[in-house]
N, C-alpha and C positions, 0 to 999 in steps of 0.2 A: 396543467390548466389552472391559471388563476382565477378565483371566484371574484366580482368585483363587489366593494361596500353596499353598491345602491341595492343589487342583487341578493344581498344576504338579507338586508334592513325590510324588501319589498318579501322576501319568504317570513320572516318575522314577523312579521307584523300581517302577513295570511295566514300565521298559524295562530297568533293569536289571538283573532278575528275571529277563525273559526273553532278554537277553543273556547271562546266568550258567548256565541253565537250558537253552536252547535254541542257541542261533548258537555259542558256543564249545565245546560237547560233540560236536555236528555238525560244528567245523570240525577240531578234534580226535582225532574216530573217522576223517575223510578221509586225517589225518594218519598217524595211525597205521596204515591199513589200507593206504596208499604205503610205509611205513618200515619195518614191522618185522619183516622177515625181511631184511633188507639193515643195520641197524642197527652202530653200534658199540657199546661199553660208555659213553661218555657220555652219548651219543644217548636209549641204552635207559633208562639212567638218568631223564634230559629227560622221555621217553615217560612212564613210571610216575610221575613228580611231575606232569604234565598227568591222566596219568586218576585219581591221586589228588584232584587238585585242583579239577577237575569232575566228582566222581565222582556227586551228586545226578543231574547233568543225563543223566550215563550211565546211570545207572537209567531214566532217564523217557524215554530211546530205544532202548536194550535191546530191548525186544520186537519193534521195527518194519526195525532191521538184522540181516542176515546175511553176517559175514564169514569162512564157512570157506575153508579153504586151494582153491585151485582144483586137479583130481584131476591125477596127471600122468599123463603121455604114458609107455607102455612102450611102447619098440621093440625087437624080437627082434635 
């Protein structure tokens, strides 16, 4: 069975869609939600040119993450 061009070009370019869209926005909020209270200034830097640069795919998981600060501990 031959695979045809338009067929290969139309999975390509769904995978890299949802490689763009999906898997580096997600590996990227993991990233940052590790890093950035610990961060330095280039780091920080790094961090905001990433959620710059998948910023579509952050919209499109926005709703379904919650990463507020965890509350702290007061001890008298």
């Amino acid at each position: 069975m031959e695979v045809s061009t338009e067929l290969l070009v139309l999975v390509v370019y769904i995978g890299l869609a949802g490689l763009y869209l999906l898997i580096l926005p997600a590996l990227t909020y993991a990233y940052l939600n590790s890093r950035w209270y610990v961060a330095g200034s280039l780091e920080r830097a790094f961090m905001y040119f990433l959620l710059l640069f998948f910023f579509p795919g952050m919209l499109l998981l926005a709703p379904f993450l919650n990463f507020r600060p965890q509350p702290r501990s007061l001890e008298p």
